[in-house]
C-alpha positions as CSV (number, residue, x, y, z in Angstrom):
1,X,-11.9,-11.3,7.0
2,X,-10.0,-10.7,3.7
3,X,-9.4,-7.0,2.6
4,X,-8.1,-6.0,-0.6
5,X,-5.8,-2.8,-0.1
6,X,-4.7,-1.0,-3.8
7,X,-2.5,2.1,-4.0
8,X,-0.6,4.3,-6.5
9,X,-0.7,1.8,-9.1
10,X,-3.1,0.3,-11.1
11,X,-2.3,-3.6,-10.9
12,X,-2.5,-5.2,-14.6
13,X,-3.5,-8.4,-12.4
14,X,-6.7,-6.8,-10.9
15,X,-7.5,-4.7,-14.4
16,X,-6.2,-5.8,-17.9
17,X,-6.4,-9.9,-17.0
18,X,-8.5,-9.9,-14.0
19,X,-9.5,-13.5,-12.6
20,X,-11.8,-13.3,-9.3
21,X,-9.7,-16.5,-8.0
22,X,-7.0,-14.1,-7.2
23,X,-9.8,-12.2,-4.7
24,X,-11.3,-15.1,-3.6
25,X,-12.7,-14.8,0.2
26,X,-11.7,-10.7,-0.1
27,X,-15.2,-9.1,1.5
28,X,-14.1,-5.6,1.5
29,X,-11.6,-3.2,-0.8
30,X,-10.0,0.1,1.0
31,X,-7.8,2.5,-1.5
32,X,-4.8,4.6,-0.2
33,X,-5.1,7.2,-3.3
34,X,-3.5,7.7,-6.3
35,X,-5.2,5.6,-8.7
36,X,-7.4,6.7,-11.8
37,X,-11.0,6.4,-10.7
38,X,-11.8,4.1,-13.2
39,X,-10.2,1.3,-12.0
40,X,-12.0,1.7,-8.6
41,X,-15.0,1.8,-10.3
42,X,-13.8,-1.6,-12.1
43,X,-13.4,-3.1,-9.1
44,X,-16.5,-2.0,-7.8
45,X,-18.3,-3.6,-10.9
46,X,-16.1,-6.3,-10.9
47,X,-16.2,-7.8,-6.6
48,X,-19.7,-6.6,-6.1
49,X,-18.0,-5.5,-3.0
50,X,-17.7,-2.4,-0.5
51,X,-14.9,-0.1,-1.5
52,X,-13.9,2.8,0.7
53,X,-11.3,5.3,-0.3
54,X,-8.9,8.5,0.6
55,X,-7.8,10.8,-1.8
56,X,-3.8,11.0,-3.1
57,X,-1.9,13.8,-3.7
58,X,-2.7,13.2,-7.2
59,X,-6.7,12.7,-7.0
60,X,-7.4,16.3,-7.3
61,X,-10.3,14.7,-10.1
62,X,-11.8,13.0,-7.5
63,X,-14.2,16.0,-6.2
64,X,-15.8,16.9,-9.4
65,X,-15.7,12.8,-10.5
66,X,-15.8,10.6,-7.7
67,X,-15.2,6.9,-8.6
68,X,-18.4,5.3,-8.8
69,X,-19.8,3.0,-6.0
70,X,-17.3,3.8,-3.8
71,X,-17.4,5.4,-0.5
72,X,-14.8,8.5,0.7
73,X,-13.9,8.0,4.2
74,X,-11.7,11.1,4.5
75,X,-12.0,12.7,8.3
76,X,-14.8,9.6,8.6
77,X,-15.3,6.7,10.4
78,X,-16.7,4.1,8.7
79,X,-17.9,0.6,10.3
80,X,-17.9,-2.7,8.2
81,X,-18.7,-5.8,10.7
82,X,-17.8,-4.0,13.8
83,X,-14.2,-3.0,12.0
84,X,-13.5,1.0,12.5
85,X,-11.6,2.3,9.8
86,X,-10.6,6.5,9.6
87,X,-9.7,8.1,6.6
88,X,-6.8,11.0,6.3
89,X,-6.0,10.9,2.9
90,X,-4.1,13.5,0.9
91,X,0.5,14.2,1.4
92,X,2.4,16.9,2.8
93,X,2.1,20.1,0.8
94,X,5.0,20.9,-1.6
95,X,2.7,23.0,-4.1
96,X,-0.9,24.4,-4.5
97,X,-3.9,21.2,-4.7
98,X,-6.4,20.4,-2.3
99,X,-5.1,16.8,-1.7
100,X,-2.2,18.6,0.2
101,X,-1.2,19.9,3.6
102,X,1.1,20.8,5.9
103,X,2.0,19.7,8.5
104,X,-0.9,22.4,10.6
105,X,-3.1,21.4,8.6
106,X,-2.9,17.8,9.1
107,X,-2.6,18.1,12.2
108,X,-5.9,19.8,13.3
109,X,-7.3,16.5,11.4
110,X,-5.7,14.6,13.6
111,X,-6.8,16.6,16.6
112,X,-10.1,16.0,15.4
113,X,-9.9,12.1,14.4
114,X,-9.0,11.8,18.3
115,X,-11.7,13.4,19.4
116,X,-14.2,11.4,17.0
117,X,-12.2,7.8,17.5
118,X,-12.3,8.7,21.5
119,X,-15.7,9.3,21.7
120,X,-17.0,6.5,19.6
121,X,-14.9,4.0,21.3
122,X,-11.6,3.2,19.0
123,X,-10.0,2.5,16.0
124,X,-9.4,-0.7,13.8
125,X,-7.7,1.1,10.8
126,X,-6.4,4.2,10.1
127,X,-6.5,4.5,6.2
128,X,-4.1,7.3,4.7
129,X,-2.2,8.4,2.1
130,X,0.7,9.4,3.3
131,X,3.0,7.5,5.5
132,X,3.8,8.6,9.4
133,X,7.1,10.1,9.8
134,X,10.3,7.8,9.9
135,X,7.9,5.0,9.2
136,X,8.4,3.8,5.8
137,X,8.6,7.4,4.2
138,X,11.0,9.1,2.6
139,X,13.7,12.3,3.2
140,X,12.4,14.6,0.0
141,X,9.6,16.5,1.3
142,X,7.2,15.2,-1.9
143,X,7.0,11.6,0.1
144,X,7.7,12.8,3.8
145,X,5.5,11.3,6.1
146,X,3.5,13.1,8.6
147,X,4.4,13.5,12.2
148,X,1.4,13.9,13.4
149,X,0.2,10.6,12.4
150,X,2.6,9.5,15.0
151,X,1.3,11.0,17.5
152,X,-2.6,9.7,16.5
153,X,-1.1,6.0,17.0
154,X,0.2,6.3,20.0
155,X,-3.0,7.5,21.4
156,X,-5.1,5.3,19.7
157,X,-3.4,2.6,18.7
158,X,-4.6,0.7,15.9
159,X,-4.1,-2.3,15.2
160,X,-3.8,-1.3,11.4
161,X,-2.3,1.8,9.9
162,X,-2.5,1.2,5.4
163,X,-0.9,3.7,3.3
164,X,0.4,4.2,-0.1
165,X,2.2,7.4,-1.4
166,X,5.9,5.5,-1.5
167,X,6.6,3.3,-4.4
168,X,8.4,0.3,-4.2
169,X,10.4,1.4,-7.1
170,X,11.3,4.6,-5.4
171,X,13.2,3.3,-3.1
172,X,15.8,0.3,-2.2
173,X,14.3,0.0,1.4
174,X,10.9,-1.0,0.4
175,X,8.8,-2.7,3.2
176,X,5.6,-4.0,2.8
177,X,5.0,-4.4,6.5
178,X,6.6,-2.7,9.8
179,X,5.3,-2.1,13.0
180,X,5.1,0.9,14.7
181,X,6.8,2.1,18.1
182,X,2.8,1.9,19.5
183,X,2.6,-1.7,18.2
184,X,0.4,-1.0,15.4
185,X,0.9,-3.2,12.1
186,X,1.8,-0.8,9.1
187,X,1.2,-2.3,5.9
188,X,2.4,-0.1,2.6
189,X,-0.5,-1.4,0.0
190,X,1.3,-0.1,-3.3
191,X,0.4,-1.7,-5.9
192,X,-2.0,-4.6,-4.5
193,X,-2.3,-6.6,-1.5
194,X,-4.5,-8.4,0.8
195,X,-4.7,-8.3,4.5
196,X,-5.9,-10.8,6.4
197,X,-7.4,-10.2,9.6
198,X,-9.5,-11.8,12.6
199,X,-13.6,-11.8,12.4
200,X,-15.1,-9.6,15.2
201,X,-18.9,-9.0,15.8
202,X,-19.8,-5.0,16.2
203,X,-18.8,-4.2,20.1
204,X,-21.6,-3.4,22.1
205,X,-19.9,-0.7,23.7
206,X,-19.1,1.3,20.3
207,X,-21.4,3.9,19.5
208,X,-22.2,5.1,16.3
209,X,-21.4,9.1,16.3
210,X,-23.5,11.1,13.8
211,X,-21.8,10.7,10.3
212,X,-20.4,7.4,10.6
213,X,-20.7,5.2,7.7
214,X,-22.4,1.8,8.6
215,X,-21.1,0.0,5.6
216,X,-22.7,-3.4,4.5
């Protein structure tokens, strides 16, 4: 399966001088934040395809205007061919907006992301925001990652953790991929980029809690 992850910035590639070669084989479209809901909803229009999306630090617009044909997946699970993603969007709070925390706050999430992920059998993808903690974040506390998130991979383990929040111009040590101390993959999707990953059929041992989003 082909995924299409965007983040932060709106790609000129995917928008102003789109070509649907470049997403050829892409079946589903999951958005770490930060991006003017119009181009979601472009995307939307344009793929004919799922889209499922966490809010940025700077998507404050989001909750009177959602994008269009999209699908928020924050503090959900959501299941698209038997692939579990969770959504914790939103960055650590250095001023007043609702697409901020601390570092409580988040972590109550987190507490209850475990409880949800535990009970309905695992995790594929943990979509955020922000990055974890010493993995691919920053020192200033805007683009500090959260530690918690640390802690929710090593429990779970994904296989997949996707942010945005850090720009590759922001920084000389830009890395597109890492993997975590708990072995999951951690793939930084600013700008545009698309994971590829193996097909798996819905288990028959994962349940389907009330509130997850079957996603077809």
């Amino acid at each position: 399966m082909k995924i299409l992850i965007v983040a932060d910035e709106e790609a000129r590639a995917l928008w102003d001088f789109y070509d649907p070669a470049r997403l050829e084989g892409v079946e589903l479209i999951l958005s770490a934040g930060d991006l003017d809901r119009r181009y979601l909803d472009f995307l939307v229009t344009m793929t004919n395809l799922p889209l499922l999306y966490v809010r940025g630090n700077h998507d404050t617009e989001y909750l009177e205007h959602p994008p269009e044909g999209c699908v928020c997946i924050e503090d959900k699970v959501a299941v698209y061919k038997g692939i579990r993603i969770l959504g914790l969007g939103g960055s650590l709070k250095y001023k007043d907006s609702s697409c901020m925390y601390t570092e409580g706050q988040m972590s109550r999430r987190v507490l209850r992301a475990l409880a949800m992920t535990g009970l309905s059998g695992g995790l594929d993808i943990l979509l955020t925001h922000a990055p974890a903690r010493g993995w691919g974040d920053m020192d200033d506390l805007p683009h500090r990652g959260f530690a918690c998130f640390n802690r929710f991979l090593e429990r779970r383990k994904p296989a997949y953790m996707i942010h945005g929040h850090v720009h590759r111009t922001y920084t000389w040590d830009f890395k597109r991929e890492t993997i975590h101390s708990s072995g999951t993959r951690i793939i930084n999707g600013f700008g545009w980029t698309i994971l590829e990953i193996e097909d798996k059929e819905q288990k028959k041992t994962g349940r389907f809690l009330p509130g997850t989003i079957r996603v077809r």
